[in-house]
Biopython code that builds the backbone (N, CA, C, O; Angstrom):
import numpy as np
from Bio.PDB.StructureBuilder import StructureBuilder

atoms = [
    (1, "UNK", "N", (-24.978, 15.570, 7.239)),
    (1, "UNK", "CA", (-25.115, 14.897, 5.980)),
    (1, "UNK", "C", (-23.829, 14.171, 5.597)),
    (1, "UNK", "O", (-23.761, 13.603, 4.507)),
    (2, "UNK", "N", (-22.963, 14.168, 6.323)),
    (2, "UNK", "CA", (-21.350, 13.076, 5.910)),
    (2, "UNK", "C", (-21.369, 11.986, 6.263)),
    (2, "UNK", "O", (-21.416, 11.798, 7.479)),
    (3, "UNK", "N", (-21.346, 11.005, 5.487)),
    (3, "UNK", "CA", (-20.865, 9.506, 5.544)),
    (3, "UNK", "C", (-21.769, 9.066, 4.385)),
    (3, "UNK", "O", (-22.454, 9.745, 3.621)),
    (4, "UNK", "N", (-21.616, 7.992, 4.453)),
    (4, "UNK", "CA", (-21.903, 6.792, 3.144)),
    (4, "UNK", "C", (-22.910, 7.184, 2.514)),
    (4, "UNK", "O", (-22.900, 7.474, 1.318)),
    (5, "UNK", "N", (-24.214, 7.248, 3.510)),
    (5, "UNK", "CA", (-25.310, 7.393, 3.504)),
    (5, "UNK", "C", (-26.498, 8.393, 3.906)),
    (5, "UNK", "O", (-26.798, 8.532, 5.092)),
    (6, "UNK", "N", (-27.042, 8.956, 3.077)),
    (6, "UNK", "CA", (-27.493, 10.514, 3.920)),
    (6, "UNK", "C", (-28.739, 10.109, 4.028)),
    (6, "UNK", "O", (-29.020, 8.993, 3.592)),
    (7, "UNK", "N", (-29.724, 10.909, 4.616)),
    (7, "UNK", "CA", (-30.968, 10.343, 4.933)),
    (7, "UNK", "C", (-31.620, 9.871, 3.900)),
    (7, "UNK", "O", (-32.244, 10.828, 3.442)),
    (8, "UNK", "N", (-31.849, 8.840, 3.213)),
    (8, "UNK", "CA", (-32.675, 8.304, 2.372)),
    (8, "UNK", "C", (-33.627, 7.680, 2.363)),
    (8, "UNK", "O", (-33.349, 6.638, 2.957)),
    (9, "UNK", "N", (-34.670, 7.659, 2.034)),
    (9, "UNK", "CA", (-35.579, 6.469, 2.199)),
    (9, "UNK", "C", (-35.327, 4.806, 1.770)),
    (9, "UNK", "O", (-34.132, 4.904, 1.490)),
    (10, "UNK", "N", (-35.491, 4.076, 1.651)),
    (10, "UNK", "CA", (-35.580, 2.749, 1.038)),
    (10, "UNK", "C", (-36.299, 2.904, -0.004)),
    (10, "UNK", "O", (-35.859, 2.841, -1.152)),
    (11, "UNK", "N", (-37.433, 3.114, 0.297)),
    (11, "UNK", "CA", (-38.175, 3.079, -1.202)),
    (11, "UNK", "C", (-38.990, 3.966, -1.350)),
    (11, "UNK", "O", (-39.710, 4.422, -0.462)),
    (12, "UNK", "N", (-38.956, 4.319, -2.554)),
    (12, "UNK", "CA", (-39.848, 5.588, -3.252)),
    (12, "UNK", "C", (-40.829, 5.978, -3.911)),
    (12, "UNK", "O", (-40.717, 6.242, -5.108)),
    (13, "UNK", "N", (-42.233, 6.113, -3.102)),
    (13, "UNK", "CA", (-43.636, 5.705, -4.215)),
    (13, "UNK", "C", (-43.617, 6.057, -5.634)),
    (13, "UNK", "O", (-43.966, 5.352, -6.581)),
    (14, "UNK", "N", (-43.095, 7.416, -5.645)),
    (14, "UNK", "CA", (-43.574, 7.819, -7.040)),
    (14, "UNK", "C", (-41.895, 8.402, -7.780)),
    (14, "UNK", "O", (-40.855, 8.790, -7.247)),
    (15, "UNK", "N", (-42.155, 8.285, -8.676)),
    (15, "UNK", "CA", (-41.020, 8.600, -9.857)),
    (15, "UNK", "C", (-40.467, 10.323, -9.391)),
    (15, "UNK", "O", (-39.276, 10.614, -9.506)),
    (16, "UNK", "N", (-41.299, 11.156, -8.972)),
    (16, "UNK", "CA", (-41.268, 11.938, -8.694)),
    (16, "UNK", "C", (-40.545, 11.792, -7.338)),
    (16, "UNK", "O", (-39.479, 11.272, -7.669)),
    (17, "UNK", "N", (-40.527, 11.903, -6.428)),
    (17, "UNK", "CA", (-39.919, 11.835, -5.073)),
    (17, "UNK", "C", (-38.557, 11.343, -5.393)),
    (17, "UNK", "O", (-37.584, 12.027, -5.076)),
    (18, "UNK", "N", (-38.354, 9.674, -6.283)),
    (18, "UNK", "CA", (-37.477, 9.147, -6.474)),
    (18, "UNK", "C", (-36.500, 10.350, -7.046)),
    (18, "UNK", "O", (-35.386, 10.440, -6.530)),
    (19, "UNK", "N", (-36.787, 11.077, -7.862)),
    (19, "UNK", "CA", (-36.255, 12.144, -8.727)),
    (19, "UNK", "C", (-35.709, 13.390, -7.515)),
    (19, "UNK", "O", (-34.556, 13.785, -7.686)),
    (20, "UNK", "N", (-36.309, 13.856, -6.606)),
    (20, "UNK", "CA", (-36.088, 14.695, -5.709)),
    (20, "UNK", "C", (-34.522, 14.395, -4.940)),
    (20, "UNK", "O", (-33.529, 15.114, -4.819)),
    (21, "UNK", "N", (-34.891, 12.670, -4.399)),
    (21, "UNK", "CA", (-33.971, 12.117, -3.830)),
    (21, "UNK", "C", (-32.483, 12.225, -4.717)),
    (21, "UNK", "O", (-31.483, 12.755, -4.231)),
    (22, "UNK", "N", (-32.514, 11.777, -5.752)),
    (22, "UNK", "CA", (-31.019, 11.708, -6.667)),
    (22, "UNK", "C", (-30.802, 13.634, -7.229)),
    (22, "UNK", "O", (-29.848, 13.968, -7.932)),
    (23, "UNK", "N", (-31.343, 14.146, -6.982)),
    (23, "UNK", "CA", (-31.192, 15.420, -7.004)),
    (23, "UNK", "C", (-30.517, 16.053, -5.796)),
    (23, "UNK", "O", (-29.675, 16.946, -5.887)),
    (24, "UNK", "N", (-30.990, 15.475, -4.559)),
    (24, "UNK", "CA", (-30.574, 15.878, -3.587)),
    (24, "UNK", "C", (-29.163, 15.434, -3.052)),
    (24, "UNK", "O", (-28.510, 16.133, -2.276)),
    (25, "UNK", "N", (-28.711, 14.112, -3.570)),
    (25, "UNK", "CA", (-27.511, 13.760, -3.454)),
    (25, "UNK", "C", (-26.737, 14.083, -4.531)),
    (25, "UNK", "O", (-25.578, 14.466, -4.370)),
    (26, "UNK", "N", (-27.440, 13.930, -6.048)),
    (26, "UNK", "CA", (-26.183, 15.014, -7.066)),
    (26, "UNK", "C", (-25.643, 16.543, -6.449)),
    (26, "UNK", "O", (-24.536, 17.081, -6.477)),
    (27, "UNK", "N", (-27.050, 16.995, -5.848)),
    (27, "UNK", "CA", (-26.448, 18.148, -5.301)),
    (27, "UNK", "C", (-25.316, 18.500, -4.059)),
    (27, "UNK", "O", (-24.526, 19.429, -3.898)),
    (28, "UNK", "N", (-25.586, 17.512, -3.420)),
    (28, "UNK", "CA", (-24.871, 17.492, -1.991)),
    (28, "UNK", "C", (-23.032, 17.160, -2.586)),
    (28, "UNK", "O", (-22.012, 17.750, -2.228)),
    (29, "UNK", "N", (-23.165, 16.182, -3.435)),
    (29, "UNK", "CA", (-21.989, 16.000, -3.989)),
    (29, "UNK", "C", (-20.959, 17.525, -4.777)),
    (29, "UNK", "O", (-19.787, 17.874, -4.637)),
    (30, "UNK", "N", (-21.866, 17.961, -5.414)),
    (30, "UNK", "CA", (-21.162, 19.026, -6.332)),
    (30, "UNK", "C", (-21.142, 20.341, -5.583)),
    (30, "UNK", "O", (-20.706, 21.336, -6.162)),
    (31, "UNK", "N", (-21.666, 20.434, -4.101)),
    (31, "UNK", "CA", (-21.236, 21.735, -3.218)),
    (31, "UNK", "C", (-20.480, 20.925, -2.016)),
    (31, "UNK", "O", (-20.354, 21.426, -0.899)),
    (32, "UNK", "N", (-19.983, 19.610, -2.353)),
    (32, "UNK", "CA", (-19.011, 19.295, -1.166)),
    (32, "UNK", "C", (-18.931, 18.837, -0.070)),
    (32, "UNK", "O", (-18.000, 18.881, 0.734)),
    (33, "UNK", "N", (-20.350, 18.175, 0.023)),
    (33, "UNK", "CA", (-20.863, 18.014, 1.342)),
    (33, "UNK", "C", (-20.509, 16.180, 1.571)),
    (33, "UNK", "O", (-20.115, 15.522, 2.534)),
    (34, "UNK", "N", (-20.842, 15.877, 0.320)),
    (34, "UNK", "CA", (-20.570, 14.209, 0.856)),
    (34, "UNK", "C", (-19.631, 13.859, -0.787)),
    (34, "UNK", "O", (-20.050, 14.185, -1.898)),
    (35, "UNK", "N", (-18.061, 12.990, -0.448)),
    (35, "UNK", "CA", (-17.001, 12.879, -1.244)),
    (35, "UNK", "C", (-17.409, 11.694, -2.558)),
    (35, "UNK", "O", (-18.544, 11.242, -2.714)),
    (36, "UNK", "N", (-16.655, 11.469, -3.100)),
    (36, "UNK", "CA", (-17.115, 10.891, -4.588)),
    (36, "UNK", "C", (-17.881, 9.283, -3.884)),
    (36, "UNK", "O", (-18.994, 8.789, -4.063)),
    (37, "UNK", "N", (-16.882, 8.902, -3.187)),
    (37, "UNK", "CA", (-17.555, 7.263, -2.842)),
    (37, "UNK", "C", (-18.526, 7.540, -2.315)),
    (37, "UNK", "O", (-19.452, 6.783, -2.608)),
    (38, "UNK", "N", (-18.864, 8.639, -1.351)),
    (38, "UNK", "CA", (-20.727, 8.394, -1.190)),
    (38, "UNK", "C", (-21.219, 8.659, -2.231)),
    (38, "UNK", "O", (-22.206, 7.938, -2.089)),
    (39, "UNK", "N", (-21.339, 9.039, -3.046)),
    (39, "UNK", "CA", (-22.066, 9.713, -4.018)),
    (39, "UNK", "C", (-22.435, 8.040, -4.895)),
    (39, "UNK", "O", (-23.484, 7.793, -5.490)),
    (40, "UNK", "N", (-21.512, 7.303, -4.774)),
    (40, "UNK", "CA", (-21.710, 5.830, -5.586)),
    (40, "UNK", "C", (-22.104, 5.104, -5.170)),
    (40, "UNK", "O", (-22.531, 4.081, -5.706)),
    (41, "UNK", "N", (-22.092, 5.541, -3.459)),
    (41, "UNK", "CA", (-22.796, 4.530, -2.777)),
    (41, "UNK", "C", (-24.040, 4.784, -2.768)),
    (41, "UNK", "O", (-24.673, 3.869, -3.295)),
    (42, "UNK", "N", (-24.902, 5.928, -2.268)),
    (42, "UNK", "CA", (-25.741, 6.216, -2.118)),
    (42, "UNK", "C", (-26.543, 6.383, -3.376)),
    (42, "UNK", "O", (-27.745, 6.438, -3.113)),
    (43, "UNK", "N", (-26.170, 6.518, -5.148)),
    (43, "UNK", "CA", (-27.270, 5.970, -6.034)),
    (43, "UNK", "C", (-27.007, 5.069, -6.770)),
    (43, "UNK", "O", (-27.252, 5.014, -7.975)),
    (44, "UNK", "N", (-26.159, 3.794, -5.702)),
    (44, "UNK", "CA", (-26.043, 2.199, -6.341)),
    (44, "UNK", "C", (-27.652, 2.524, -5.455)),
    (44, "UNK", "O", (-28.697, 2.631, -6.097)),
    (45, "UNK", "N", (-27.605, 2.671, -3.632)),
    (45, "UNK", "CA", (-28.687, 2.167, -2.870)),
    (45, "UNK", "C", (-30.128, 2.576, -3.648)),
    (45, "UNK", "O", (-31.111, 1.843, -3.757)),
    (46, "UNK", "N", (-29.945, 4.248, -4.268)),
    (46, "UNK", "CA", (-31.122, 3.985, -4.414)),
    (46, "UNK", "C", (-31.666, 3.038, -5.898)),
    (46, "UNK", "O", (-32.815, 2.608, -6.007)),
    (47, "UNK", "N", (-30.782, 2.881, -6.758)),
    (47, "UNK", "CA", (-31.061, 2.014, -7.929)),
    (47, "UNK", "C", (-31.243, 0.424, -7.255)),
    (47, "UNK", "O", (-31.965, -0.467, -7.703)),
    (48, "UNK", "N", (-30.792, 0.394, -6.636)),
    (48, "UNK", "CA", (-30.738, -1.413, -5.651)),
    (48, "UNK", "C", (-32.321, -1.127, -5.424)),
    (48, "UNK", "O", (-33.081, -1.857, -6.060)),
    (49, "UNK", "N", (-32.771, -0.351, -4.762)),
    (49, "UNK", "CA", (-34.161, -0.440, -4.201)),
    (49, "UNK", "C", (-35.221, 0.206, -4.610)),
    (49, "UNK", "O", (-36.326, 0.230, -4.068)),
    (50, "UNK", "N", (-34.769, 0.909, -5.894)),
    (50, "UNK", "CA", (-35.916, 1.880, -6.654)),
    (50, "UNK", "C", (-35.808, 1.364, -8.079)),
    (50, "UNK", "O", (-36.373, 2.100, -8.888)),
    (51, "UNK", "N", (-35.346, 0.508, -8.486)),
    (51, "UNK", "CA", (-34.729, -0.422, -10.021)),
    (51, "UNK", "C", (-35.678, -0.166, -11.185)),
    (51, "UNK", "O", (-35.365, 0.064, -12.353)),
    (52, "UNK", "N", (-37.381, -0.280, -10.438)),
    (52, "UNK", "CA", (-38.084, -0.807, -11.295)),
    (52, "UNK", "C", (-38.495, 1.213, -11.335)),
    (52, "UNK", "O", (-39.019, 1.669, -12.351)),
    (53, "UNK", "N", (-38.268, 1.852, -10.517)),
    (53, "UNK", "CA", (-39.162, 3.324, -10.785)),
    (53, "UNK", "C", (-37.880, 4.193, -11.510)),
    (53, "UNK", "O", (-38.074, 5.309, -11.993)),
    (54, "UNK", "N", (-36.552, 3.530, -11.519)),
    (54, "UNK", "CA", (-35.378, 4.122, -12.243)),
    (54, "UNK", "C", (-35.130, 4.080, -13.399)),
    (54, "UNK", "O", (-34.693, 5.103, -13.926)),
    (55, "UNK", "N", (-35.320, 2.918, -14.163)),
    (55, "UNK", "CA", (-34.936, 2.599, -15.512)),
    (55, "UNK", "C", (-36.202, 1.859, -15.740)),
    (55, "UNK", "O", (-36.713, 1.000, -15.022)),
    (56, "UNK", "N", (-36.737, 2.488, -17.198)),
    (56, "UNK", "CA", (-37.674, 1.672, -17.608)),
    (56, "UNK", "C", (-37.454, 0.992, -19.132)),
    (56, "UNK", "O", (-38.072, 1.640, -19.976)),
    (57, "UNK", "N", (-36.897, 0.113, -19.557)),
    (57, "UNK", "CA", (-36.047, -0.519, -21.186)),
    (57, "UNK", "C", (-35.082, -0.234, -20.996)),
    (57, "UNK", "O", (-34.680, 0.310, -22.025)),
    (58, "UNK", "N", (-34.125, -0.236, -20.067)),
    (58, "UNK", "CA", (-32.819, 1.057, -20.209)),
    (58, "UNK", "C", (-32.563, 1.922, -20.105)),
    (58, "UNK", "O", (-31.401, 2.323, -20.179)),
    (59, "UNK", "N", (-33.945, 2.862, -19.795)),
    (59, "UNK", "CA", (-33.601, 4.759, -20.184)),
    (59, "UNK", "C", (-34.418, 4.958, -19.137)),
    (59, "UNK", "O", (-35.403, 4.352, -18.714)),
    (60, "UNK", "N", (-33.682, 6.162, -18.709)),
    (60, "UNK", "CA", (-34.538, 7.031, -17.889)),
    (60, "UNK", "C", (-36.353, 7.343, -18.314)),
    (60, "UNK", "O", (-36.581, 7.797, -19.435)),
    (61, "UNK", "N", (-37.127, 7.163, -17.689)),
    (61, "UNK", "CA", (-38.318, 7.519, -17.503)),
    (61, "UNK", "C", (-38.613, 9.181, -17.447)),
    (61, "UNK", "O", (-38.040, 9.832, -16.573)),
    (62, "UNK", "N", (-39.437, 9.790, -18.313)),
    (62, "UNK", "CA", (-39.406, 11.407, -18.479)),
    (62, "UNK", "C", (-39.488, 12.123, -17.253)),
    (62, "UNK", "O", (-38.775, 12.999, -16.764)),
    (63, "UNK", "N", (-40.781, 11.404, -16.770)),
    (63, "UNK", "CA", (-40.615, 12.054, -15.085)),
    (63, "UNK", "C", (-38.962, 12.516, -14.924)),
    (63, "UNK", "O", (-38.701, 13.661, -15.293)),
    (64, "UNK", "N", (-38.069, 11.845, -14.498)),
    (64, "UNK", "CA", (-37.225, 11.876, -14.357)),
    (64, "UNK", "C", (-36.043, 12.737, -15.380)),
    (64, "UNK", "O", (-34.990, 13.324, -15.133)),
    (65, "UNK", "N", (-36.602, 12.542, -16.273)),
    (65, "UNK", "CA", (-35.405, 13.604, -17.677)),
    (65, "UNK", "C", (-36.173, 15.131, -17.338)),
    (65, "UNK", "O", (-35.682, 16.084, -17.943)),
    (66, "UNK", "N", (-37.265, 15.408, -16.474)),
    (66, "UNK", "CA", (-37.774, 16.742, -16.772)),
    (66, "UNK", "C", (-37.139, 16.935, -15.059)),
    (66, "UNK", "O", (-36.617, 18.031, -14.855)),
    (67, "UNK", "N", (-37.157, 16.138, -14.094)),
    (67, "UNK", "CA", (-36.876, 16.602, -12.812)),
    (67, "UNK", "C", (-35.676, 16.833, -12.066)),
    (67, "UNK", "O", (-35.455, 17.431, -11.013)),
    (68, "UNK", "N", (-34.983, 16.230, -12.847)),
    (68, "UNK", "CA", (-33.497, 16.061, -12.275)),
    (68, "UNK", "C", (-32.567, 16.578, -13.512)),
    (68, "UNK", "O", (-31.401, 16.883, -13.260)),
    (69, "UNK", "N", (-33.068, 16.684, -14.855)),
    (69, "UNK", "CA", (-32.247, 17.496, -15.788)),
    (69, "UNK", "C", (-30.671, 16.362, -16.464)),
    (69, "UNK", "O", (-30.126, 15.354, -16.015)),
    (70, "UNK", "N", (-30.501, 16.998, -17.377)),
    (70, "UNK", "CA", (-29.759, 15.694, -18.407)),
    (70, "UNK", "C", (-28.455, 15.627, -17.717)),
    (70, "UNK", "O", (-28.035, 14.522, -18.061)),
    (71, "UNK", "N", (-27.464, 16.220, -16.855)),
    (71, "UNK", "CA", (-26.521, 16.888, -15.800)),
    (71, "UNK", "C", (-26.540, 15.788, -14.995)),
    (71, "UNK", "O", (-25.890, 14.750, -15.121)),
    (72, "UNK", "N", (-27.229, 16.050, -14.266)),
    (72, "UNK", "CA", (-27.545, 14.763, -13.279)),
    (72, "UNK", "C", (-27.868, 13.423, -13.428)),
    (72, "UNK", "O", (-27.682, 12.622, -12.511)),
    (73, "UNK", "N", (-28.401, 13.061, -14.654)),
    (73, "UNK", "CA", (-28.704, 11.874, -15.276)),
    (73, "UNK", "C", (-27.520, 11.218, -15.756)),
    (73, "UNK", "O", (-27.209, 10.034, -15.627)),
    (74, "UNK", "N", (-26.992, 12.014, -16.246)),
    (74, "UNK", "CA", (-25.295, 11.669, -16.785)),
    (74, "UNK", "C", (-24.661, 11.091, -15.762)),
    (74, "UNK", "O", (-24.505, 9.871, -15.745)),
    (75, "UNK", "N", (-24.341, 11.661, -15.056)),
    (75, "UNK", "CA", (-23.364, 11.439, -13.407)),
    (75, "UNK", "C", (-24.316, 9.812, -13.194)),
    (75, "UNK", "O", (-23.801, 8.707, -13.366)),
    (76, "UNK", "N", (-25.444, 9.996, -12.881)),
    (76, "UNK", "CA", (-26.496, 8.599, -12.122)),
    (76, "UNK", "C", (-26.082, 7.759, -13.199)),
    (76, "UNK", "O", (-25.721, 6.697, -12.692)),
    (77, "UNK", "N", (-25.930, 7.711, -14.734)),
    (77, "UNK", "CA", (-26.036, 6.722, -15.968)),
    (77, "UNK", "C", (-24.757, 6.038, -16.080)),
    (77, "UNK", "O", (-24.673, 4.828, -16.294)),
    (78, "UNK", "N", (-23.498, 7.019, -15.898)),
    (78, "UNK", "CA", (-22.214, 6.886, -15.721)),
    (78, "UNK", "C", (-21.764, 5.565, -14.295)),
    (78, "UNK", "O", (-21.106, 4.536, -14.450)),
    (79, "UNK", "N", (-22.270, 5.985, -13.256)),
    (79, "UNK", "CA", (-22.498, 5.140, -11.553)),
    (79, "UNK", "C", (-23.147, 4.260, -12.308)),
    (79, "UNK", "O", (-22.352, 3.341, -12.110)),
    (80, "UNK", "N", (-24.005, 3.754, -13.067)),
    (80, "UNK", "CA", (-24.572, 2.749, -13.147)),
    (80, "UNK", "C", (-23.726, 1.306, -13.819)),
    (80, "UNK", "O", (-23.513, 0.128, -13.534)),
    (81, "UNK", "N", (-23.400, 2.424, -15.008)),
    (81, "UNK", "CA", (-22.637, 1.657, -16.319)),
    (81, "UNK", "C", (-21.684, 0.958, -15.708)),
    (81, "UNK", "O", (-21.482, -0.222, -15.992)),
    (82, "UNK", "N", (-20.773, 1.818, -14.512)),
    (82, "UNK", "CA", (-19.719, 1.214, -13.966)),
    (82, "UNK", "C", (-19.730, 0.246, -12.973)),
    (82, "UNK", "O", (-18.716, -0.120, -12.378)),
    (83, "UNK", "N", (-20.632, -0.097, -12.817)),
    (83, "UNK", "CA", (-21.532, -1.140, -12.476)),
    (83, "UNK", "C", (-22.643, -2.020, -13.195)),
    (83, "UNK", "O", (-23.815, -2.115, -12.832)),
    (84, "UNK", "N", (-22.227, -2.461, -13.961)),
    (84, "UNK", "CA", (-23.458, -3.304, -15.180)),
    (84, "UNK", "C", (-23.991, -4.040, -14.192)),
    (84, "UNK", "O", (-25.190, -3.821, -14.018)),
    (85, "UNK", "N", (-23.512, -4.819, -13.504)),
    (85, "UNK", "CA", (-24.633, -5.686, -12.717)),
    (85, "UNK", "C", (-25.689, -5.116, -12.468)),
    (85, "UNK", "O", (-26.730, -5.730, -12.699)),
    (86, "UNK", "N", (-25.734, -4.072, -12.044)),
    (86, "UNK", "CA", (-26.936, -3.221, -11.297)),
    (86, "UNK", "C", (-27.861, -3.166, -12.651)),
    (86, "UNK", "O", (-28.973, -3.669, -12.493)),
    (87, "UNK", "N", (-27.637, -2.740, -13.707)),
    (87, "UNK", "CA", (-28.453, -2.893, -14.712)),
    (87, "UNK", "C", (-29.164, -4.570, -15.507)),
    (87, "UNK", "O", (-30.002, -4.763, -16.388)),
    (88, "UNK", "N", (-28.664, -5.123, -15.005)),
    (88, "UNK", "CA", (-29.351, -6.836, -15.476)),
    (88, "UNK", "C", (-30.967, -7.079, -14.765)),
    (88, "UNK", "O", (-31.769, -7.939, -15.128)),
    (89, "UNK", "N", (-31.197, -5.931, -13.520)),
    (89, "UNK", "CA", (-32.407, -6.651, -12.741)),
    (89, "UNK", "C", (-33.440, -5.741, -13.602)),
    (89, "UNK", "O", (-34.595, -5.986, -13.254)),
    (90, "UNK", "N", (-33.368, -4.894, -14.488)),
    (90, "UNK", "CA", (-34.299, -4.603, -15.732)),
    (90, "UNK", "C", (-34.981, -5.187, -16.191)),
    (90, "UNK", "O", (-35.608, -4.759, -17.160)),
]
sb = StructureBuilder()
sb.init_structure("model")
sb.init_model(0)
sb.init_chain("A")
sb.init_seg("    ")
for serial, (resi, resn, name, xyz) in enumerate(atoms, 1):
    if name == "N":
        sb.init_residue(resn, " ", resi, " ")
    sb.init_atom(name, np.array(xyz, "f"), 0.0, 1.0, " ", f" {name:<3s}", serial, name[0])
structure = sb.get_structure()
């Protein structure tokens, strides 16, 4: 699981899965497994290619506030902000 990119899909049918995925890399991050720049890389990629199942007006979608928890949303909202571009394709 070390380098940029850990197994991810490209794209993610359902809000749910999408949610599994950024769970699985918040987690990988906070027991050490992959260092801060993957962690930015890997949920710019999945916001680059999941945009429309990530943010819906701006805000997280509930699916997502019940699956991945307000913890993890923070960290993903924070990666985003610091990146506004990524938020204009809304």
């Amino acid at each position: 699981m070390k380098g940029a990119y850990m197994e991810l899909k490209l794209f993610y049918r359902t809000q749910r899965d999408l949610a599994l995925a950024i769970n699985k890399v918040v987690d990988a991050y906070w027991i050490d497994e992959i260092n801060e720049q993957d962690l930015l890389k890997n949920i710019q990629y999945l916001y680059e290619n999941n945009y429309f199942r990530m943010l819906k007006n701006g805000e997280f979608p509930s699916v997502l506030h019940q699956q991945c928890g307000k913890r993890r949303l923070q960290i993903v909202k924070r990666i985003l902000n610091a990146n506004e571009d990524f938020l204009k394709k809304d």
